[in-house]
C-alpha angles and dihedrals in degrees: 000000000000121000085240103053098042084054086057096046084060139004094183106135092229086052089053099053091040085056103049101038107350102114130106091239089043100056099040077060097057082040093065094036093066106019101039112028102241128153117146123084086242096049088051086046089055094060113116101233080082110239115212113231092244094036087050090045092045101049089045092053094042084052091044086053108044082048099246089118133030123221117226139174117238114242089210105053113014092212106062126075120226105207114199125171119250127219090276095061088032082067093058093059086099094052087050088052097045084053085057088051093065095042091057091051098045113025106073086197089048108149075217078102098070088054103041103132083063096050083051096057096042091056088056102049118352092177098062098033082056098054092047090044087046090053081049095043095043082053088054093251123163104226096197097068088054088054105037100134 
């Protein structure tokens, strides 16, 4: 189905951003992309939930192509793609925090935990800690290894 047509069959806010970046690969992928610094199709493939080629290839070309990534060569080997966010996936860093938030709150095995002095800091004030984390991220900066505890 087409972007457009999905955006016709409902124009309910939640729907949209389901749509564009709900689902469980694709946001493992925005996951490593902040927290853990990746950017390359290889380092996504590494992560342990275990992506399937087809499933990793399809969410970043679904990202690439509701404008939440964007999709580089590397200069230094001309066969490998470097993924960044845009603005536009930059602005869902809160929304990931805010993710982070919950699991903190409801999963007792949470590895919220490693990173505790972050989730501190997002539950005092999401909106500042995010704009920090979206210059960091914007630099290609991995922000677990700034808030390990």
């Amino acid at each position: 189905m087409k972007k457009e047509d999905r955006r016709l069959r409902s124009h309910c806010p939640v729907n949209f951003g389901l749509e564009a970046f709900g689902d469980r690969w694709a946001l493992l992928i925005l996951r490593d992309i902040i927290f853990r610094g990746k950017h390359t199709y290889g380092e996504f493939l590494k992560s342990e939930e275990g992506f399937a080629t087809n499933i990793l290839a399809s969410r970043l070309d679904n990202l690439v192509r509701e404008g939440i990534l964007v999709r580089e060569g590397d200069e230094k080997d001309g066969r490998r793609s470097i993924y960044t966010l845009t603005q536009k996936g930059l602005d869902l860093i809160p929304i990931i925090f805010e993710m982070v938030l919950w699991s903190a709150k409801y999963d007792e095995e949470s590895e919220a935990r490693r990173i505790a002095r972050l989730v501190e800091l997002i539950r005092d004030d999401n909106r500042r800690i995010s704009l920090e984390a979206i210059e960091r991220v914007r630099r290609g900066e991995a922000l677990v290894p700034l808030y390990l505890s």
